[in-house]
C-alpha positions in Angstrom: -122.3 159.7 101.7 -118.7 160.0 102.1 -117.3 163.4 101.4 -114.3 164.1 98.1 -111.0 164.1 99.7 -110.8 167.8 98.0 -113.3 169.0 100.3 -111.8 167.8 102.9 -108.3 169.5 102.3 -110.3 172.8 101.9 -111.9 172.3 105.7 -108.5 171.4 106.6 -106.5 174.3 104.8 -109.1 176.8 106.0 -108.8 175.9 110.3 -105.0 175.7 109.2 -105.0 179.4 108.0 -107.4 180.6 110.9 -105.0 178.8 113.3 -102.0 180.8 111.8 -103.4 183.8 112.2 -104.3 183.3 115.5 -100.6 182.2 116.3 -99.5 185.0 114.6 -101.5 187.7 116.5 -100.2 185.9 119.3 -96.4 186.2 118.6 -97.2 189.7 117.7 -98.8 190.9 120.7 -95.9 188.5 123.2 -93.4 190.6 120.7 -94.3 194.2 121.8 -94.4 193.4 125.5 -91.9 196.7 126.4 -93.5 200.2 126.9 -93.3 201.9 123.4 -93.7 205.8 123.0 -93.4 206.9 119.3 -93.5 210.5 117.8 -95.3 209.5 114.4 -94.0 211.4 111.5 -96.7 213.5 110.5 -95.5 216.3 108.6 -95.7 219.5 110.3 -97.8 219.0 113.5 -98.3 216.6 116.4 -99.2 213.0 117.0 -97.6 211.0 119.6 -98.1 207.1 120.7 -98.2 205.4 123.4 -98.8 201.5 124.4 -98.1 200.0 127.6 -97.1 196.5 128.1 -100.8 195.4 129.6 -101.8 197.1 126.4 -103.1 200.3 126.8 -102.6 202.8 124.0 -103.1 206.6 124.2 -102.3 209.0 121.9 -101.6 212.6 122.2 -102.6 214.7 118.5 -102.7 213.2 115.8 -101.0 215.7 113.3 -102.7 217.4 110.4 -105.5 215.3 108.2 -104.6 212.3 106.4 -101.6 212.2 107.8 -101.6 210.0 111.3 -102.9 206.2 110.0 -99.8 205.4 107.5 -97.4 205.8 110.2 -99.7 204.8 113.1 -100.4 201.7 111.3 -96.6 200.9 111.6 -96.3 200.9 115.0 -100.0 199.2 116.2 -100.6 195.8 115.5 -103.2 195.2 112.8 -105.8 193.6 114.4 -105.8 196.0 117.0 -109.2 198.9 116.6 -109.0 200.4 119.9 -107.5 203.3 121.3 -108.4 203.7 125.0 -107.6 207.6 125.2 -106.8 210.6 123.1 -105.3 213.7 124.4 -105.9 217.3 122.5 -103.6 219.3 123.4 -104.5 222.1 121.9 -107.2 222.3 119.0 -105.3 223.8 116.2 -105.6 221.5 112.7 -102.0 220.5 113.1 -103.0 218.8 116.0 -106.6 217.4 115.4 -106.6 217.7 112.0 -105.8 213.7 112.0 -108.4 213.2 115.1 -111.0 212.4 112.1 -109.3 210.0 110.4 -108.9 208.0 114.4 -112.1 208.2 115.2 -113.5 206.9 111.8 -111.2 203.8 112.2 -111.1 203.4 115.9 -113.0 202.8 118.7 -111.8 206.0 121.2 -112.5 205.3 124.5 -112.2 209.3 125.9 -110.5 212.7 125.3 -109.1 215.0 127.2 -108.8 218.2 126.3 -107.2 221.5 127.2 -110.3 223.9 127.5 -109.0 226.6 124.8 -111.2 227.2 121.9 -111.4 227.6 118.6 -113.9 228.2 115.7 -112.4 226.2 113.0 -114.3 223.9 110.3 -112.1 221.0 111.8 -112.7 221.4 115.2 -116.2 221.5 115.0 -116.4 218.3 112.6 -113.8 216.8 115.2 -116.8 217.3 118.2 -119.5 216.9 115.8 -117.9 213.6 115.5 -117.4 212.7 119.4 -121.0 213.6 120.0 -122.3 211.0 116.9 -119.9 208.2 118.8 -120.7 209.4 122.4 -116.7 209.7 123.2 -116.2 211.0 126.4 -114.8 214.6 126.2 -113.1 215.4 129.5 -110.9 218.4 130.7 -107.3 218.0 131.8 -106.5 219.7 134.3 -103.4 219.9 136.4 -103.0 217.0 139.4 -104.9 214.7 137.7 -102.7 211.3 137.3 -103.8 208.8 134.9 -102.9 205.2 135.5 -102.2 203.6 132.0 -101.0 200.1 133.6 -98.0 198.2 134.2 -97.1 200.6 136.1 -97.1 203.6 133.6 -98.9 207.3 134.5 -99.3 210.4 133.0 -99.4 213.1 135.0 -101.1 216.7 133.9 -98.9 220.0 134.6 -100.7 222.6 132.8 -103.7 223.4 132.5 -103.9 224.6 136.1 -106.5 227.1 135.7 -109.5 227.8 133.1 -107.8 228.5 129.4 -110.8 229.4 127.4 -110.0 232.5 126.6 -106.2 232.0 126.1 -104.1 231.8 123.2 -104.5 227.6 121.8 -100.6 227.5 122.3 -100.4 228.8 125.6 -103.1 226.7 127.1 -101.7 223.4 125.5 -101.7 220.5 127.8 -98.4 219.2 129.1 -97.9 215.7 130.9 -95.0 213.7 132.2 -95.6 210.4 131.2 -93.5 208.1 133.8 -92.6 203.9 133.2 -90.3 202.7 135.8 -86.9 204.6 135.1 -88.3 205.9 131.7 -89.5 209.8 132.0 -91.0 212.1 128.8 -92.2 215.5 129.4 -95.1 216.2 126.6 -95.2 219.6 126.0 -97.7 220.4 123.1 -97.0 224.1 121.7 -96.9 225.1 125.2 -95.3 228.6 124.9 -92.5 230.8 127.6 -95.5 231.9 129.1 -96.7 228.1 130.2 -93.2 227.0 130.5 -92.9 229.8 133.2 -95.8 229.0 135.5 -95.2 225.1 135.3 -91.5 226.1 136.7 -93.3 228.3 139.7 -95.6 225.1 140.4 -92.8 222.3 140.1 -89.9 221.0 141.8 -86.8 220.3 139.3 -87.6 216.2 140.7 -91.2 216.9 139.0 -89.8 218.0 136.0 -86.9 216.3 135.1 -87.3 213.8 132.3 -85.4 211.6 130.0 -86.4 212.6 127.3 -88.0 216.2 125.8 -91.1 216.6 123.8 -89.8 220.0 122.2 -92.6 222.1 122.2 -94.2 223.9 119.1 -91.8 222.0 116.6 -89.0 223.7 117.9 -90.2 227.2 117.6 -88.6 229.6 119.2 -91.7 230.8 121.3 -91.0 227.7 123.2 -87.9 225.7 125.0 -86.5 228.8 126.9 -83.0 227.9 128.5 -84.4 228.1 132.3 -87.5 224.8 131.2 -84.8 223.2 129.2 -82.5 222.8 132.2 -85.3 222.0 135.1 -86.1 219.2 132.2 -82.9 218.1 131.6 -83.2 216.1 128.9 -80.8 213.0 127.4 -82.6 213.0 124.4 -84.6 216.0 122.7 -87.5 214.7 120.2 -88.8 217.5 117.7 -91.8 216.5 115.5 -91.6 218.9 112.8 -92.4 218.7 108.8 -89.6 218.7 105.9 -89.0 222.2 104.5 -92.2 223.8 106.4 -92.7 227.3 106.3 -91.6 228.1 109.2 -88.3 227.9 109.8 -89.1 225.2 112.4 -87.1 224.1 114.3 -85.1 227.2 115.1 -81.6 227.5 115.5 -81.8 229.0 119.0 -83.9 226.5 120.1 -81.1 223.8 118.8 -78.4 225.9 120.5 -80.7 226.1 123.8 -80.9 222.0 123.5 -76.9 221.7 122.8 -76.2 224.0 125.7 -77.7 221.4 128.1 -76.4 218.3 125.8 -79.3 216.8 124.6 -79.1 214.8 121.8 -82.0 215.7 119.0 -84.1 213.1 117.4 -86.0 214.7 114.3 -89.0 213.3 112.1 -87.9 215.6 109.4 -85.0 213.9 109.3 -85.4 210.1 110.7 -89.1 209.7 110.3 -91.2 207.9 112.7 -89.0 207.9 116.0 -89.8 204.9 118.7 -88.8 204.4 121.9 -88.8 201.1 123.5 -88.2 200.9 127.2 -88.0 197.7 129.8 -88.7 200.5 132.4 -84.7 200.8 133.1 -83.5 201.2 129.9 -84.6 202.8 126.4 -83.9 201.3 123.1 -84.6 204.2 119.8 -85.3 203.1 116.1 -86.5 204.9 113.6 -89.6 204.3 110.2 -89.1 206.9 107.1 
């Protein structure tokens, strides 16, 4: 028995749509082929993304709760469910706060964490979390060099000792995350104190970077004039939340930046910043 010419179509319309799709996910992915690094606007905290051209995405914080997927969603491709690593760098809520939200709609594939401590509701429902999905948890530690593909590494500075018993801010992780030309030094809330140790351990070659993660939302604890100029930074990125509290950022950390001519990119003000880089040169745009 022959079947109606309606049913037919249907069969027809429905490969058609699956095919498009397909094509599309296709054109998406052969679209984002540079090395992207976006500071997600998140209010006031932390969350930072990273995807290499072979595909690999990291993240480092993911800002306060329910506040990382609307922007993160922007800048990863929909079909996409996997984030190969998260970093922590340090465990305060304006940092892992959004570390919930990842895990319950991604697959995580480790996380590296400072070592400080903390006794906070979200912190234990963040590990509580890990240890239901068996995530990896793994300390960073400094001289470790992680090899995220096409030729893109992150390379820990700090911690280079055990931080249990320090201050979360002091003990935050910081990383230089390298792609060919492209350089970004990822401070967390790393305070003076950090910033003075990882200028004892460094070279100024180590250390200088394109662009500047300004630590601690461009609190004055951090960015002292001596880090800011073994970085010497083009650019000067400040994740920090409209109106907060505060006071961030503060004006001597923006007279600090100006002295050494960075230019400042902030969330508060431009949302979502990306950077797009072919490994020689970087390309910025900007999500409210």
């Amino acid at each position: 028995m022959k079947r109606p010419k309606k049913y037919n179509l249907l069969i027809f319309a429905f490969f058609l749509l699956v095919a498009n799709i397909f094509l599309f996910r296709l054109d998406w992915q052969n679209s984002h082929r540079e090395f992207i690094f976006a500071m997600l606007d998140v209010g006031q905290g932390d969350g930072l993304f990273i995807e290499t051209p072979a595909g690999t995405k990291i993240m480092f914080d993911a800002g306060p709760a329910h506040s990382v997927l609307g922007p993160l969603q922007k800048v990863l491709s929909p079909f996409e469910k996997n984030i190969d690593a998260f970093v922590i760098t340090n465990p305060d809520a304006d940092h892992i706060g959004g570390l919930m939200d990842i895990l319950k709609n991604y697959k995580v594939g480790a996380v590296f964490e400072s070592g400080t401590l903390t006794d906070s509701t979200v912190y234990k429902n963040v590990r509580e979390e890990m240890k239901r999905q068996n995530v990896p948890d793994i300390l960073a530690k400094k001289g470790m060099r992680l090899d995220i593909g096409s030729g893109a590494f992150i390379d820990i500075l700090f911690p280079d000792r055990d931080v249990a018993e320090w201050a979360t801010n002091d003990g935050s992780v910081v990383a230089r995350l390298t792609y060919g030309k492209t350089s970004i030094m990822l401070t967390g809330d790393a305070a003076a104190k950090t910033e003075k140790i990882i200028l004892s351990e460094n070279s100024p070659t180590q250390l200088k970077s394109d662009i500047l993660k300004v630590g601690h939302h461009g609190s004055r604890t951090s960015s002292s004039l001596s880090f800011v100029k073994a970085v010497a930074p083009t650019y000067a990125f400040i994740s920090v939340g409209k109106d907060n509290s505060y006071g961030h950022p503060h004006q001597e950390t923006l007279d600090t930046l100006a002295q050494v001519g960075a230019k400042v990119f902030r969330t508060d003000l431009l949302g979502t910043i990306i950077m797009k880089s072919d490994g020689k040169n970087e390309v910025f745009s900007f999500q409210k």
